[in-house]
MITOR-63352 format. One line per 8 residues: number of its first residue (from 1); their letters; for each residue x, y, z of N, C-alpha, C, O. Coordinates in steps of 0.05 Angstrom, whole numbers, plus 5000, padded with zeros to 4 digits. Layout:
BEGIN
NUM) A) X/Y/Z/X/Y/Z/X/Y/Z/X/Y/Z  ...
END
This chain:
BEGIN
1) XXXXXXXX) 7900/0780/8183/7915/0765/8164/7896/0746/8150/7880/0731/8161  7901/0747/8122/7884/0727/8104/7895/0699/8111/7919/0694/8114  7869/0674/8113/7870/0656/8124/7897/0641/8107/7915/0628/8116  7891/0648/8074/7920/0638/8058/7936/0638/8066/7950/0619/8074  7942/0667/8067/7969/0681/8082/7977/0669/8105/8001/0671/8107  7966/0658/8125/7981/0654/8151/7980/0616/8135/8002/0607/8132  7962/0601/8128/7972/0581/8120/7996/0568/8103/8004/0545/8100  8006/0598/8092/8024/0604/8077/8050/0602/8099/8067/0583/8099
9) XXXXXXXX) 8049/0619/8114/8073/0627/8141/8071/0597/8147/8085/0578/8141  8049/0598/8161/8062/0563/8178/8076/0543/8170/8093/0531/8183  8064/0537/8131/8069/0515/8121/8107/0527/8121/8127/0514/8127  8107/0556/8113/8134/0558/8104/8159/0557/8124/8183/0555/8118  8145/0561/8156/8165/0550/8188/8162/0531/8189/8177/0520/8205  8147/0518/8179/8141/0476/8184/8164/0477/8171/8183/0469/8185  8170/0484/8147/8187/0466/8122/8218/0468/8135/8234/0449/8138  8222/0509/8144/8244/0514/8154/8261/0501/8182/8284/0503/8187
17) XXXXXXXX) 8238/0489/8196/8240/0481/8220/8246/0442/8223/8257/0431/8242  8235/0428/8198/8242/0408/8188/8271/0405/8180/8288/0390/8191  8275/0418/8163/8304/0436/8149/8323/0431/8172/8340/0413/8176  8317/0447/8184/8330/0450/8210/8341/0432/8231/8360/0437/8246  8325/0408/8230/8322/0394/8252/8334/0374/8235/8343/0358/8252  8341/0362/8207/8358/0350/8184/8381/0358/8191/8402/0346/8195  8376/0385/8193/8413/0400/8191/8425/0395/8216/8444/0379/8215  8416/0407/8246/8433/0397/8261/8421/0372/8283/8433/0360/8300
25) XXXXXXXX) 8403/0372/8277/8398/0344/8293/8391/0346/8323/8399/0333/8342  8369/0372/8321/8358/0374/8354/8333/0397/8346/8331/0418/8333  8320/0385/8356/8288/0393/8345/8280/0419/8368/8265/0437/8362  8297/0417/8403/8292/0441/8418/8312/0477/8408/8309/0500/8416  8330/0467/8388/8346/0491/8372/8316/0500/8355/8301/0518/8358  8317/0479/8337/8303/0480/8310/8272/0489/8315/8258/0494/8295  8263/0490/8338/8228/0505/8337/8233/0529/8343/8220/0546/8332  8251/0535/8360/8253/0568/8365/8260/0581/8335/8248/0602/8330
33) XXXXXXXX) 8277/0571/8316/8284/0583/8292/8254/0586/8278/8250/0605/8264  8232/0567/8282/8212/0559/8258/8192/0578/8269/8176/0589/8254  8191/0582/8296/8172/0602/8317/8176/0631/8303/8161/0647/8291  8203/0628/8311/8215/0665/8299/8206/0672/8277/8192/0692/8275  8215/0656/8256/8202/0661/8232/8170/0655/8227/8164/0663/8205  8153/0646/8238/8131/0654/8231/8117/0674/8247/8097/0684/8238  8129/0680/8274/8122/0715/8286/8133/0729/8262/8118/0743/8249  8160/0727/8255/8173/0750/8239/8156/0756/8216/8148/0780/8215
41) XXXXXXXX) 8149/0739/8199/8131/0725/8178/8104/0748/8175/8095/0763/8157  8094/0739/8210/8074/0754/8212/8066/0782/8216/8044/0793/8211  8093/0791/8227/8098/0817/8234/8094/0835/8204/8081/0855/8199  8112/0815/8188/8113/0833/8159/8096/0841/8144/8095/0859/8127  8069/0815/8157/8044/0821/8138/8033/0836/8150/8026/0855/8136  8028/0839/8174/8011/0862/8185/8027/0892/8179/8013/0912/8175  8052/0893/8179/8065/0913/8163/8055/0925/8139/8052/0949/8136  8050/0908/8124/8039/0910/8098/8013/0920/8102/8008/0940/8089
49) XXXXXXXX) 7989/0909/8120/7965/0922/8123/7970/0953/8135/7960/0973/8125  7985/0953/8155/7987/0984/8162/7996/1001/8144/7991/1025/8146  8013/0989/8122/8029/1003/8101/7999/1020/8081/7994/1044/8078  7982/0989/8069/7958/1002/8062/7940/1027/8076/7933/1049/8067  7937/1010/8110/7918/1032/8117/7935/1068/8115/7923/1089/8118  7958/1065/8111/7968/1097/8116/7962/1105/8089/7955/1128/8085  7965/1088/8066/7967/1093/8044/7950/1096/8034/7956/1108/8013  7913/1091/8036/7893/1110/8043/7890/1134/8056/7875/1150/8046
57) XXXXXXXX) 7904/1141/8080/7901/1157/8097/7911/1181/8077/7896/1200/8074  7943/1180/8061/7949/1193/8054/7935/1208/8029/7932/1232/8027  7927/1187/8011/7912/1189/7982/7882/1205/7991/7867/1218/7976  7879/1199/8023/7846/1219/8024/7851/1247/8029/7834/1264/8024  7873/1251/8037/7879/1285/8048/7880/1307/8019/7869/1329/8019  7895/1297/7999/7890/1314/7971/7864/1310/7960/7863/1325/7940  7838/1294/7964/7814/1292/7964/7802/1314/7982/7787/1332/7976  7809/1308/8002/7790/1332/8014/7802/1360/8012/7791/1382/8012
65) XXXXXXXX) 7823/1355/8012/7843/1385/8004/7825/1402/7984/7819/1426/7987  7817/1381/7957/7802/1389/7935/7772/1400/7937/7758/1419/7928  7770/1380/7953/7739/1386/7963/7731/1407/7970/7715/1421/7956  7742/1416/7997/7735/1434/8020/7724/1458/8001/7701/1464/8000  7754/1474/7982/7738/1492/7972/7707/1493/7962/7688/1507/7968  7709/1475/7946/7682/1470/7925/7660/1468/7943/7638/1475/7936  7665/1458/7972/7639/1458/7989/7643/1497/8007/7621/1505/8013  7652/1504/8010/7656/1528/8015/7637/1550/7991/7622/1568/7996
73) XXXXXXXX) 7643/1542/7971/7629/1567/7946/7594/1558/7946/7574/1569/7937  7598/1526/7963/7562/1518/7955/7562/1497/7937/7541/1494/7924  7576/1486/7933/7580/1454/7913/7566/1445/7929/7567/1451/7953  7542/1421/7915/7538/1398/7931/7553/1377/7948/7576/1377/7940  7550/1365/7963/7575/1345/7971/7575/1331/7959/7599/1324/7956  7558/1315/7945/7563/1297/7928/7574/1303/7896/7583/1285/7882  7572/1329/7889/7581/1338/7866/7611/1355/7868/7626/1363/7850  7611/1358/7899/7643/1361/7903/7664/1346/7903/7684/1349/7888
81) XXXXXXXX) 7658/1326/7924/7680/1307/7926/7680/1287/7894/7698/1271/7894  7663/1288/7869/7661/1273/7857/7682/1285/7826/7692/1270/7809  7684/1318/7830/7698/1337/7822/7729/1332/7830/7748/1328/7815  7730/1333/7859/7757/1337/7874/7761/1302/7871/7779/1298/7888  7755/1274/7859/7764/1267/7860/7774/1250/7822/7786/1230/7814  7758/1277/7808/7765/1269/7775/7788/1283/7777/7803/1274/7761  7803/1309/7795/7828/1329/7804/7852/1306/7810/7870/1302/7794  7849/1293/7833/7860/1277/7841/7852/1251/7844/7838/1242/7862
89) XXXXXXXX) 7866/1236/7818/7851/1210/7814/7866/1191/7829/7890/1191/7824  7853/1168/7852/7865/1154/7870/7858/1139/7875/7837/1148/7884  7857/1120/7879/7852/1096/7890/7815/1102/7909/7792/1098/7901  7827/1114/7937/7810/1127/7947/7794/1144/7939/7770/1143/7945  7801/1156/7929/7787/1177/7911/7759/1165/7895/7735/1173/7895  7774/1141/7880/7755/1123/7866/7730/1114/7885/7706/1114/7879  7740/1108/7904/7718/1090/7914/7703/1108/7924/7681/1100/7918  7699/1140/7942/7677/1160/7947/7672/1162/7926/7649/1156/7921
97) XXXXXXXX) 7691/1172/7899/7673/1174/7883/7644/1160/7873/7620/1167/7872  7659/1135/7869/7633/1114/7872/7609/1113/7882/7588/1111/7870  7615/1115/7910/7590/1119/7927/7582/1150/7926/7566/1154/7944  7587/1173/7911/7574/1197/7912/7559/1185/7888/7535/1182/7892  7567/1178/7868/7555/1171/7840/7519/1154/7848/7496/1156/7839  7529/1143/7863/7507/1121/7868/7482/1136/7884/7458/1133/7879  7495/1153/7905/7484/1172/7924/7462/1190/7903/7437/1191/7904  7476/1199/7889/7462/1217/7870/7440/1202/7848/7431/1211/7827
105) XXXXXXXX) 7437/1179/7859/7416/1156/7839/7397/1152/7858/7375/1146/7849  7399/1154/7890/7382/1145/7903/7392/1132/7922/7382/1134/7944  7414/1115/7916/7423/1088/7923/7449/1081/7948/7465/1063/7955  7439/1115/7958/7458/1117/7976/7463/1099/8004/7484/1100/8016  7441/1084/8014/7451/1063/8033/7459/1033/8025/7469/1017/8040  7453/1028/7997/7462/1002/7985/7498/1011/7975/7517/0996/7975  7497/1036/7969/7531/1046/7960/7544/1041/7986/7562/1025/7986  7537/1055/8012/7555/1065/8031/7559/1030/8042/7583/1028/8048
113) XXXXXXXX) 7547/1008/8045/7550/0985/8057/7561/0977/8027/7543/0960/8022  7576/0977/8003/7579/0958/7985/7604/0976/7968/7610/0976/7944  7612/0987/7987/7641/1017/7986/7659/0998/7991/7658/0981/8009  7674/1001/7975/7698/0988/7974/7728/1011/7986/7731/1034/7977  7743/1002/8003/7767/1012/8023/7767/1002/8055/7764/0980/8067  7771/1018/8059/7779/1007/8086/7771/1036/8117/7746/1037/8120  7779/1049/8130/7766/1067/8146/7763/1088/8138/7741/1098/8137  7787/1102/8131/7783/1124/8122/7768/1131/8100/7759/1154/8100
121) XXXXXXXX) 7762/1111/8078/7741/1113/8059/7720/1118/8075/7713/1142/8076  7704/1096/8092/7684/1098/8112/7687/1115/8122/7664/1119/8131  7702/1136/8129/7697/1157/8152/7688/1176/8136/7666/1185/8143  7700/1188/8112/7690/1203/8085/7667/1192/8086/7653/1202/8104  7655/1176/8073/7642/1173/8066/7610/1177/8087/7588/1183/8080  7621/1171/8113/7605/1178/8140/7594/1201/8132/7572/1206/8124  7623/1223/8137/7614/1250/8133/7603/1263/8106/7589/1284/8105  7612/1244/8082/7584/1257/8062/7565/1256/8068/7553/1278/8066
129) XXXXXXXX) 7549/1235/8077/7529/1221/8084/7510/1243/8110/7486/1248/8110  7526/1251/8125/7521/1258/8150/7510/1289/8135/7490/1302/8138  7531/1293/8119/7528/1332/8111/7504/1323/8089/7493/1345/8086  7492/1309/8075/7475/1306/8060/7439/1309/8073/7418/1319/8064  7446/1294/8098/7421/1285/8112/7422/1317/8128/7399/1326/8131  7433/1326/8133/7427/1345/8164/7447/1380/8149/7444/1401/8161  7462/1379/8127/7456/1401/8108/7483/1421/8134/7500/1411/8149  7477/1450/8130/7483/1463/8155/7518/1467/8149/7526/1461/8126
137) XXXXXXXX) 7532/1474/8164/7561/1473/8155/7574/1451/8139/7561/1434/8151  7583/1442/8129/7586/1418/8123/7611/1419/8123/7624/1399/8127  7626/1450/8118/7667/1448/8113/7669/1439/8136/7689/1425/8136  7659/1438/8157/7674/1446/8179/7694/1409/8192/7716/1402/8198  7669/1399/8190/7676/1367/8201/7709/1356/8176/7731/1347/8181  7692/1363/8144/7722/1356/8128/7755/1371/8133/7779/1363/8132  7742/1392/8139/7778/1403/8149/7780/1398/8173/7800/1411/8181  7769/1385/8193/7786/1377/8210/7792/1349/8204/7813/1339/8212
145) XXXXXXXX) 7774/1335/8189/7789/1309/8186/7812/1315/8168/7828/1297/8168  7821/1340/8147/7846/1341/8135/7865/1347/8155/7888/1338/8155  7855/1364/8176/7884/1375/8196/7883/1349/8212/7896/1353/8232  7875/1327/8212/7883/1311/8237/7900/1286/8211/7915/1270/8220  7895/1287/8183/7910/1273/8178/7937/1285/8170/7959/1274/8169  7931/1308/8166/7963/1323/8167/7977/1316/8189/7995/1299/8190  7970/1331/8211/7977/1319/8239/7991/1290/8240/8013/1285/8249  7976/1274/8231/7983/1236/8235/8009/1234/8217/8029/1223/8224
153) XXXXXXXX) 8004/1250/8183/8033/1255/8168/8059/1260/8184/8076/1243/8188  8060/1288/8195/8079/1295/8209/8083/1281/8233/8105/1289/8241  8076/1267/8248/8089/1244/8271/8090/1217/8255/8103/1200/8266  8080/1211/8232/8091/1184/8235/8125/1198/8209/8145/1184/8203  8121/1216/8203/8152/1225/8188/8177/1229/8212/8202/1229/8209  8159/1234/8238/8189/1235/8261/8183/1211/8272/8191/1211/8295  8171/1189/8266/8171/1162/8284/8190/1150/8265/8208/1138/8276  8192/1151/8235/8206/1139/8212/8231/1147/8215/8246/1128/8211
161) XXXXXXXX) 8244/1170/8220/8265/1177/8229/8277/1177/8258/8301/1183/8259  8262/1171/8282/8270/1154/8295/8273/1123/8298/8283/1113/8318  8264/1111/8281/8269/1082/8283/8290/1072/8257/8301/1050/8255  8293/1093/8239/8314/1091/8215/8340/1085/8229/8356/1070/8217  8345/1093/8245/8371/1095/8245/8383/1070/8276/8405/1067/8285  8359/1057/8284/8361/1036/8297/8355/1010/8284/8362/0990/8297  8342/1006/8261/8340/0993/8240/8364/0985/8221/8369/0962/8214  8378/1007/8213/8404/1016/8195/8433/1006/8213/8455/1004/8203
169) XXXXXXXX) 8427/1000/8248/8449/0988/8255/8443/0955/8265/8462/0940/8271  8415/0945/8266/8410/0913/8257/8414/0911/8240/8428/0890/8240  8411/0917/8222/8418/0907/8181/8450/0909/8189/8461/0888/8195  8463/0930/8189/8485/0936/8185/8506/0893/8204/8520/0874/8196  8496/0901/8223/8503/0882/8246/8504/0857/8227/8524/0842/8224  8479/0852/8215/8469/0826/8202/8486/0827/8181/8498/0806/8180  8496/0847/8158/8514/0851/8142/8541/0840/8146/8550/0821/8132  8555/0852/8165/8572/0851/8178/8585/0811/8182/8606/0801/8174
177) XXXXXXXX) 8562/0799/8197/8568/0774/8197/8560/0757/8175/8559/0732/8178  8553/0770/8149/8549/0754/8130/8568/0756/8108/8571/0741/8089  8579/0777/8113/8604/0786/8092/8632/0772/8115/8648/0758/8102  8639/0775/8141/8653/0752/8150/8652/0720/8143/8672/0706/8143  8630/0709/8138/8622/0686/8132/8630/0682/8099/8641/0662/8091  8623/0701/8081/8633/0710/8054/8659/0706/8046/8669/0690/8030  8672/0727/8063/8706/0732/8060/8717/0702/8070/8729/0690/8051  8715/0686/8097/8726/0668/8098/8727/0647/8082/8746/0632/8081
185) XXXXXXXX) 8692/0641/8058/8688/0612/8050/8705/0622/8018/8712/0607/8000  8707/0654/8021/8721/0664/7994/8747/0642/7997/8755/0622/7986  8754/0655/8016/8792/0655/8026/8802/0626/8026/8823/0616/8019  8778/0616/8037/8786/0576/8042/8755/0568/8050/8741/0578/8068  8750/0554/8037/8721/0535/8033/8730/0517/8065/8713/0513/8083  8759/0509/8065/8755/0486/8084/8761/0489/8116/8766/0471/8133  8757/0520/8119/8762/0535/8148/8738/0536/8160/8737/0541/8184  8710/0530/8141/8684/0537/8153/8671/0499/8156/8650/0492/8165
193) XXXXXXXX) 8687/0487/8149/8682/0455/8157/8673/0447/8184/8660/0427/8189  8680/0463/8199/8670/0465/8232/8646/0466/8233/8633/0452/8248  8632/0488/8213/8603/0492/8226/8594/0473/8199/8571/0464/8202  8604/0467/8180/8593/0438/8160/8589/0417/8179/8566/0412/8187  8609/0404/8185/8610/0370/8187/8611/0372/8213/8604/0350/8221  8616/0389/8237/8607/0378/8266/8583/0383/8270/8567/0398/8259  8581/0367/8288/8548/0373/8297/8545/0400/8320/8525/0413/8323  8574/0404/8334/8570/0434/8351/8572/0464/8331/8568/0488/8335
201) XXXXXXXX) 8580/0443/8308/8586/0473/8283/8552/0483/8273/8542/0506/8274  8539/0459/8264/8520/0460/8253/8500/0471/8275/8489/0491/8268  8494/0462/8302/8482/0471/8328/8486/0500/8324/8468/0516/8321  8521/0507/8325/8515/0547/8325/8510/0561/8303/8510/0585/8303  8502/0542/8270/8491/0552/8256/8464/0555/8269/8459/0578/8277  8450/0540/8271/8421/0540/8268/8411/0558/8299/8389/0568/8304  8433/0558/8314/8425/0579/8338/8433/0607/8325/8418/0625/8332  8448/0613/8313/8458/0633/8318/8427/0646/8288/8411/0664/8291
209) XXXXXXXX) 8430/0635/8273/8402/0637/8263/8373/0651/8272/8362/0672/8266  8367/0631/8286/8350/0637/8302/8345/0666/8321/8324/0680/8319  8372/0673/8341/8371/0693/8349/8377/0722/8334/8376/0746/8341  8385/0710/8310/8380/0743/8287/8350/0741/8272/8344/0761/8258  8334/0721/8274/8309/0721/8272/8292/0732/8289/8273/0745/8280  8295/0727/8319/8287/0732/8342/8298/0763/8348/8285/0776/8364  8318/0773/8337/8327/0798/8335/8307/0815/8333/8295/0829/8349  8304/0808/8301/8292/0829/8283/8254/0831/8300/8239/0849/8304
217) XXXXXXXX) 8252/0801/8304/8214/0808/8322/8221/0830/8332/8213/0851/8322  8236/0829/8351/8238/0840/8384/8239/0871/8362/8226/0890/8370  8249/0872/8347/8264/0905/8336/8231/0911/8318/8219/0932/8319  8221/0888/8304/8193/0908/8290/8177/0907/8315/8163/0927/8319  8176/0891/8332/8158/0898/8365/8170/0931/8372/8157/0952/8376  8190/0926/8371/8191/0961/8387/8186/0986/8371/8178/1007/8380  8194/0980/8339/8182/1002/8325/8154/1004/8331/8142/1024/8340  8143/0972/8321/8113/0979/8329/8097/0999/8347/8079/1015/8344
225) XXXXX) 8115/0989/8368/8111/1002/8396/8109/1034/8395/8093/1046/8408  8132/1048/8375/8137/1079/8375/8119/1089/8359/8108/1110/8363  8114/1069/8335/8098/1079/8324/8062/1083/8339/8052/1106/8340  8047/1055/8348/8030/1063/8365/8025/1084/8385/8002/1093/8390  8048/1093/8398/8058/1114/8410/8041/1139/8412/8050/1159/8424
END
């Protein structure tokens, strides 16, 4: 996590947890709510990095898809993948490109340390590098790195559809008590005065809070979990 980014989370459970401790007036309710949400907080960003790293993973497999032939007929590697990736223009794509470009100047150990992505760029990029220096089969190492990211496609598409539908009944759950809370302040504003103006009303606001915050950790912890799997 970028150092912003988590200075970001904290400052934004400080504020919620202040909030909190205004609203009902007990600071041992009010840290567990401000805790949750900056695990939760955090969970989402690292979400987001794994979201990237697949989202390389995926953009390299029609790269090498492209490739393989062209190194099969006797393409250079560096004039293959630089082909297969004007075919399929990507993100990833861009950046081997890059470093084949550079490769083919000379400049191939100042490219491969100044390659912009993340592993799977690097691992490509390994194996140009590797088939350039030592020559000899060269398809062989790229199609297996395509069949092992196919492979990784097809289980994380049955990990997504096992955790869809355990996901789809927390939301639903969370729905559920927010459209009760909806319909009643619809029906009469002055039936929900309990959890306004007492202080045990406001207490099971800010708990009951908390443990649908504390929910959802515990629920991206366990996808996590299936997914690492």
């Amino acid at each position: 996590m970028a150092p912003l980014s988590r200075i970001l989370i904290i400052a934004f459970a400080l504020a919620v947890s202040v909030g909190a401790v205004v609203f009902c007036g007990n600071l041992l309710l009010a840290a567990p709510l401000g805790a949750g949400l900056f695990v939760l907080l955090s969970q989402f960003r690292s979400q987001d990095a794994a979201k990237a790293h697949f989202r390389e993973r995926d953009e390299a497999l029609p790269l090498l898809l492209s490739a393989i032939p062209k190194l099969r007929v006797g393409l250079p590697v560096d004039d293959a993948f630089l082909a297969a990736a004007a075919e399929a223009p990507t993100t990833t794509g861009a950046a081997v490109a890059g470093y084949c470009a550079k490769a083919r100047q000379g400049l191939g150990d100042q490219a491969r340390r100044s390659a912009a992505g993340g592993a799977m760029v690097a691992a490509i990029i390994a194996l140009i590098d590797g088939a350039r220096r030592h020559g000899g089969e060269v398809t062989r190492p790229f199609a297996s790195l395509a069949n092992m990211i196919e492979m990784d496609q097809r289980l994380r598409r049955k990990q997504e559809v096992a955790t869809l539908h355990v996901r789809a009944q927390a939301n639903g759950l969370v729905l559920i008590a927010v459209a009760i809370l909806g319909f009643a302040s619809f029906a009469s504003w002055d039936s929900l005065s309990f959890l306004r103006e007492t202080q045990d009303g406001r207490l099971m606001v800010v708990g009951s809070i908390a443990m649908m915050v504390w929910g959802y950790v515990v629920l991206n912890a366990l996808t996590a979990r299936i997914a690492n799997d």
